[in-house]
C-alpha positions as CSV (number, residue, x, y, z in Angstrom):
1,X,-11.5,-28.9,9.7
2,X,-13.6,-26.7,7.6
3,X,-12.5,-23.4,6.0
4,X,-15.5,-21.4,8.5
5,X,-13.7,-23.4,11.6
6,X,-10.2,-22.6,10.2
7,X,-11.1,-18.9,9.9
8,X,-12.8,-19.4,13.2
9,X,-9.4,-20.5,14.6
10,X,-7.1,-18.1,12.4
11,X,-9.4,-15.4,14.1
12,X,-8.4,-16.1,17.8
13,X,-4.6,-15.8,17.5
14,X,-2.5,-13.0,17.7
15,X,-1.3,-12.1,15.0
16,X,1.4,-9.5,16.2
17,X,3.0,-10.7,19.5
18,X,4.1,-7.7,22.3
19,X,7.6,-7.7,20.6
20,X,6.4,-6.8,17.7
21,X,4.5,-4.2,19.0
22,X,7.4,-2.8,21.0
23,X,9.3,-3.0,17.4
24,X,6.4,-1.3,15.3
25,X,5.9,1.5,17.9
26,X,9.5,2.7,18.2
27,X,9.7,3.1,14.2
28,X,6.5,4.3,13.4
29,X,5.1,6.3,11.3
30,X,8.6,7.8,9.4
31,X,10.9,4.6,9.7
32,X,10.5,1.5,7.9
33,X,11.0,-1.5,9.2
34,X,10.3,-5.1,8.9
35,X,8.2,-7.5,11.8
36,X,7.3,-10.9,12.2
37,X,3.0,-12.1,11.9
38,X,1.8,-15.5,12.5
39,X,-1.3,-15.2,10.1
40,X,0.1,-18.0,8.1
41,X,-2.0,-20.1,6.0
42,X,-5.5,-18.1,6.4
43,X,-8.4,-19.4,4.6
44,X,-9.4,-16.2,2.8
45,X,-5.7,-15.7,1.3
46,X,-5.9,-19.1,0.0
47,X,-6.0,-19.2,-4.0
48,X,-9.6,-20.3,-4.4
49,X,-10.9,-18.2,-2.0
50,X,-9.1,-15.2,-3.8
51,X,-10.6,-16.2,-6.6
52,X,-13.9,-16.2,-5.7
53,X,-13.6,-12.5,-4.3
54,X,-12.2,-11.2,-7.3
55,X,-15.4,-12.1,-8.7
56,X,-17.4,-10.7,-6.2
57,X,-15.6,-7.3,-6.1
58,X,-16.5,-4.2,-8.2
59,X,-14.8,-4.0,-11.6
60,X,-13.1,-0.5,-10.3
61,X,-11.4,-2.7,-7.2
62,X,-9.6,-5.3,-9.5
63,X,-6.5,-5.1,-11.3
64,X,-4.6,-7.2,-13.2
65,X,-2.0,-7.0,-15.7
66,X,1.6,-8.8,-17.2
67,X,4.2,-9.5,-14.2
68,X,7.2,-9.4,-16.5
69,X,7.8,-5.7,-16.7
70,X,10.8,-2.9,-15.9
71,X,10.5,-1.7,-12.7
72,X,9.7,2.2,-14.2
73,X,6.5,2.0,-16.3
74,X,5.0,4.8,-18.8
75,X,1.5,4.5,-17.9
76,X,-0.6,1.6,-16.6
77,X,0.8,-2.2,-18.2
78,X,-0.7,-4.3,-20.7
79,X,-3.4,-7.1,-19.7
80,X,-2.7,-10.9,-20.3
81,X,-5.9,-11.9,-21.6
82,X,-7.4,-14.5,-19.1
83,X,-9.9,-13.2,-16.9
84,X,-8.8,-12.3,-12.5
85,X,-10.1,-15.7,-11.1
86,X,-8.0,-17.5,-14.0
87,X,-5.2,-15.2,-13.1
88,X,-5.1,-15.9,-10.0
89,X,-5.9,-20.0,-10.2
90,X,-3.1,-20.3,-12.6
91,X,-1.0,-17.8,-10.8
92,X,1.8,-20.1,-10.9
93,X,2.1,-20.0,-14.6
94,X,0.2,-16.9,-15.9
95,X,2.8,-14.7,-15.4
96,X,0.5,-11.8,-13.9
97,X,0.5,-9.3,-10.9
98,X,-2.8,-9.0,-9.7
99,X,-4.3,-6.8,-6.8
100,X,-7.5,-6.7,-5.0
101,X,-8.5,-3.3,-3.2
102,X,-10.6,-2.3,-0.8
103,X,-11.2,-6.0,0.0
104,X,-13.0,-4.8,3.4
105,X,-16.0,-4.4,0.9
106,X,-16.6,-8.1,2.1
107,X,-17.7,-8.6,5.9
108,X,-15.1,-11.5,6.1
109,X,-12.4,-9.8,4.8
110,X,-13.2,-6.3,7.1
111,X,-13.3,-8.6,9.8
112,X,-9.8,-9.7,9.4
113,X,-8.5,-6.0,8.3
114,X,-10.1,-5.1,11.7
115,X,-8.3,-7.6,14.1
116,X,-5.1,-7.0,12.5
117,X,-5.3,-2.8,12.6
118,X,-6.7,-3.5,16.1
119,X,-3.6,-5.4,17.5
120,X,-1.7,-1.9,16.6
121,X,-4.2,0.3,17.1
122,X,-2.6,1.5,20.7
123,X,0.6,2.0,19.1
124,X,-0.5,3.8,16.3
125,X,-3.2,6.5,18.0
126,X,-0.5,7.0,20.7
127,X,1.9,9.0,17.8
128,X,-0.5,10.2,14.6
129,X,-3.8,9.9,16.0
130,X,-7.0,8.4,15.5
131,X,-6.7,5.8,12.9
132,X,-8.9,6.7,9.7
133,X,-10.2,5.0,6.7
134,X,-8.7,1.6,7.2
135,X,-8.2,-0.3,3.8
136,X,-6.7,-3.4,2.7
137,X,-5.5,-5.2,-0.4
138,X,-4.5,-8.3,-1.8
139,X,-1.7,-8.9,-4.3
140,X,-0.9,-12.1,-6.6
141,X,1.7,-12.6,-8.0
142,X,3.6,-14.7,-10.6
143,X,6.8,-16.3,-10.1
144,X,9.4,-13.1,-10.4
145,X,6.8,-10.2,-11.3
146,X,7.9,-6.8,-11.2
147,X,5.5,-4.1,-8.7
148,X,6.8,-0.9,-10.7
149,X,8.0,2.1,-8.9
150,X,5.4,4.2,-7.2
151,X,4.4,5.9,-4.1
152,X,1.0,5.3,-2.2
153,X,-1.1,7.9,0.5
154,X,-1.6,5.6,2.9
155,X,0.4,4.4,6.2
156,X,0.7,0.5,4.9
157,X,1.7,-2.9,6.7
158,X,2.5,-5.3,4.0
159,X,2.0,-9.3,5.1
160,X,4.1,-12.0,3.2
161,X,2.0,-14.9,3.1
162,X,2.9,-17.0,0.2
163,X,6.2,-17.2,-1.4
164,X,8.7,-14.1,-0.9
165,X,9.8,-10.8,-2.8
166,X,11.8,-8.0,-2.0
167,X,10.8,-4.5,-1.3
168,X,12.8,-1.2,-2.5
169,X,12.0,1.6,-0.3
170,X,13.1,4.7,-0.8
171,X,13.1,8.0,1.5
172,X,9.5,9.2,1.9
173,X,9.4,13.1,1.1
174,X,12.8,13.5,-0.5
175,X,12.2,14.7,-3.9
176,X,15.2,13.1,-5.3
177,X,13.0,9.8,-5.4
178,X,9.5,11.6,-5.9
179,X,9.5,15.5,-7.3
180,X,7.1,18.0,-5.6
181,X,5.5,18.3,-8.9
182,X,4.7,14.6,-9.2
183,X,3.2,14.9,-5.6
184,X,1.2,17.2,-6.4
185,X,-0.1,16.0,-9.7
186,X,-0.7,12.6,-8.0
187,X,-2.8,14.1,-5.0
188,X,-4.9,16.1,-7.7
189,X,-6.0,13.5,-9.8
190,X,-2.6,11.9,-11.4
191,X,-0.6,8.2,-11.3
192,X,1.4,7.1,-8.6
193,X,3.8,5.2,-11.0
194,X,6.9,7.0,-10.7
195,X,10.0,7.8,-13.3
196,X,12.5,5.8,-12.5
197,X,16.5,5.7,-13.1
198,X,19.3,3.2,-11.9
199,X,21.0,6.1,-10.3
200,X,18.1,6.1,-7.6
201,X,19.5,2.7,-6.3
202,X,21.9,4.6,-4.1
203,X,19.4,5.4,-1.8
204,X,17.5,2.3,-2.0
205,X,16.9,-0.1,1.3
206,X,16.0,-3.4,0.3
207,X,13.3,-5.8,2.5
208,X,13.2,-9.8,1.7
209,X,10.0,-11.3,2.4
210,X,9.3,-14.5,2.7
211,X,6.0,-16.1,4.8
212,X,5.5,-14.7,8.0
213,X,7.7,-11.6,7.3
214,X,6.0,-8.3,7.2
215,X,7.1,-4.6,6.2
216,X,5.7,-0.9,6.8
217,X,5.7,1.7,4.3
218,X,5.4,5.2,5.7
219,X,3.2,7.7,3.7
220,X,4.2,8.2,0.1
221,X,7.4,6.5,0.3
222,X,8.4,5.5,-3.0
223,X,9.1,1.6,-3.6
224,X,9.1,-1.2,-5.9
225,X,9.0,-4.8,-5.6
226,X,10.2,-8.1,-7.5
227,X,8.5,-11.1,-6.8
228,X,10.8,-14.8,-6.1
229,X,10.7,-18.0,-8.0
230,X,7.4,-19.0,-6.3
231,X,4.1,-17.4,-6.7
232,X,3.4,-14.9,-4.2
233,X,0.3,-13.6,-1.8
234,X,0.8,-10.8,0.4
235,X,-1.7,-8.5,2.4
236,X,-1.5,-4.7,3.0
237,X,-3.5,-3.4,5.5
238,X,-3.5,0.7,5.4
239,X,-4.8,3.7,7.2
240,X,-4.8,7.4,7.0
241,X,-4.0,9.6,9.9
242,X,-5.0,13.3,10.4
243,X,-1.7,14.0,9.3
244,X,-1.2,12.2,6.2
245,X,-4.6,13.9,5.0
246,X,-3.3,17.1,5.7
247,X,-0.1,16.3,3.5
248,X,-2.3,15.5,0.6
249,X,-4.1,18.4,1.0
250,X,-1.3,20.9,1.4
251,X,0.0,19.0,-1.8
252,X,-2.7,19.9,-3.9
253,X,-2.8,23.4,-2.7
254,X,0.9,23.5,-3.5
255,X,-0.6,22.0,-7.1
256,X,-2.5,25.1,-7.5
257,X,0.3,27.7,-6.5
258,X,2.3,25.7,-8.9
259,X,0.1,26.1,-11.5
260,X,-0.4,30.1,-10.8
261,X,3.5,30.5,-11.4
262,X,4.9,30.3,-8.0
263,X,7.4,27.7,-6.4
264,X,6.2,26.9,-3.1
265,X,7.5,25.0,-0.6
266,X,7.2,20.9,0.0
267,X,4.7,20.3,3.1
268,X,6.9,19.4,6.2
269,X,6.7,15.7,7.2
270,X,5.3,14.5,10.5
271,X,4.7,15.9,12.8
272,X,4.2,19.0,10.8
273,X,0.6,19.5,10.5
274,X,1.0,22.0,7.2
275,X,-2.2,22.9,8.8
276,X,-2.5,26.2,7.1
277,X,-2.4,25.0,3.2
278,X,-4.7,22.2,4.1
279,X,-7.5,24.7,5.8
280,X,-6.8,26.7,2.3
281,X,-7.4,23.6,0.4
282,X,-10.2,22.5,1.9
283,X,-11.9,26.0,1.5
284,X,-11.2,26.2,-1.9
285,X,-12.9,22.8,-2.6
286,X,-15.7,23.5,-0.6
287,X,-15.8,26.5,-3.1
288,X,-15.8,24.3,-6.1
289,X,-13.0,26.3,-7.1
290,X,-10.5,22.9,-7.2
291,X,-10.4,20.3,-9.9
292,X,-9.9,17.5,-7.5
């Protein structure tokens, strides 16, 4: 069978089964949870294939860097010297992390982001809304690479494909894990990498992965992840709601309170709209008055 005829075939299952579903829909979008995908061995996730995207993507959508590293970083990690598709051909031995965004810049690729967001799409309208800017990424990784601790905007289903690694969540909008400042700082221009501190573990729920095993984030919940002894490929396919837009703007508006002396109050979580500071911040960027 050829790789179009695998794809071809890949395409026509289901890749989330009505269990699933039933599973995703009673935790979404503030619980996470794990579920079980039969998107197996798909062509495009093979190594090669990988490969060959990485080299096809814009130099601002590839990332790459040393896998051995503490899971709290000071600023972005060193690089390892090979080039992405030799990162990710020798995956196996180059211990690297490497991560492909916005892969839905290729047709194929959008194709296969679409028929997975569309399986949940029911599921997920029915509680935040319509489903905005869907997005996926790839990540590589070496035998026992570190993911440092971060937070990301987006409502994300991450898809263990090859090997296994386990996921530290924390709780999503407890500032405990993730100050208000560093919210704010993010959603006006700044890192997600986080500061991190063994005492954090205490409120730490941990997900192993292996093939076939999948996990949602919800928005901005701070995690890390360590990779297993085998090299590892996993998907994350993301969207935005109405709601998680509305928390990064209220964020930034609580940025520039902060930053005129005041202390004001976290956004609420969903379903709060925080409606009001994101109406504010939009006006004010529509002003040009906002540095993000």
């Amino acid at each position: 069978m050829n790789a179009q005829s695998s794809f071809d075939q890949a395409a026509s299952l289901q890749i989330f089964d009505k269990a699933q579903r039933n599973t995703f829909a009673s935790h979404y979008p503030e619980g996470p949870h794990t579920l079980r995908h039969t998107l197996g061995s798909h062509p495009l996730l093979e190594l090669d294939a990988l490969a060959d995207l990485a080299q096809q993507l814009p130099e601002a959508s590839v990332e790459y860097n040393r896998g051995d590293l503490p899971i709290g970083v000071d600023g972005k990690p060193g690089a390892t010297g090979l080039s992405i598709a030799e990162t990710i051909r020798q995956v196996a031995k180059a211990n690297s992390w490497a991560v492909l965004k916005n892969v839905e810049q290729s047709p194929v690729y959008k194709a296969l982001l679409t028929d997975l967001l569309d399986e949940l799409r029911g599921e997920i309208e029915a509680k935040t809304g319509a489903m905005l800017t869907p997005q996926a990424f790839i990540f590589i990784s070496s035998p026992n690479a570190v993911t440092p601790y971060h937070f990301d905007p987006e409502h994300n289903i991450l898809l263990q494909v090859r090997g296994s690694k386990v996921m530290t969540q924390f709780p999503a909008g407890d500032a405990r894990f993730a100050a208000d400042s560093v919210h704010e700082s993010y959603h006006t221009g700044g890192p997600r990498e986080l500061t991190w501190d063994d005492a954090l573990m205490d409120g730490a729920s941990e997900f192993p992965l292996g093939p076939g095993d999948a996990v949602y984030v919800p928005v901005m919940a701070p995690h890390f992840v360590r990779n297993g002894p085998l090299p590892s490929v996993s998907l994350s396919i993301t969207w935005r709601s109405t709601w998680s837009y509305g928390e990064s703007e209220a964020r930034a508006f609580n940025a520039l309170l902060r930053k005129a002396g005041l202390s004001p109050k976290a956004p609420g979580r969903w379903p709060a709209t925080n409606r009001a500071k994101s109406l504010g911040y939009r006006a004010i960027r529509k002003a040009g008055l906002s540095p993000a």
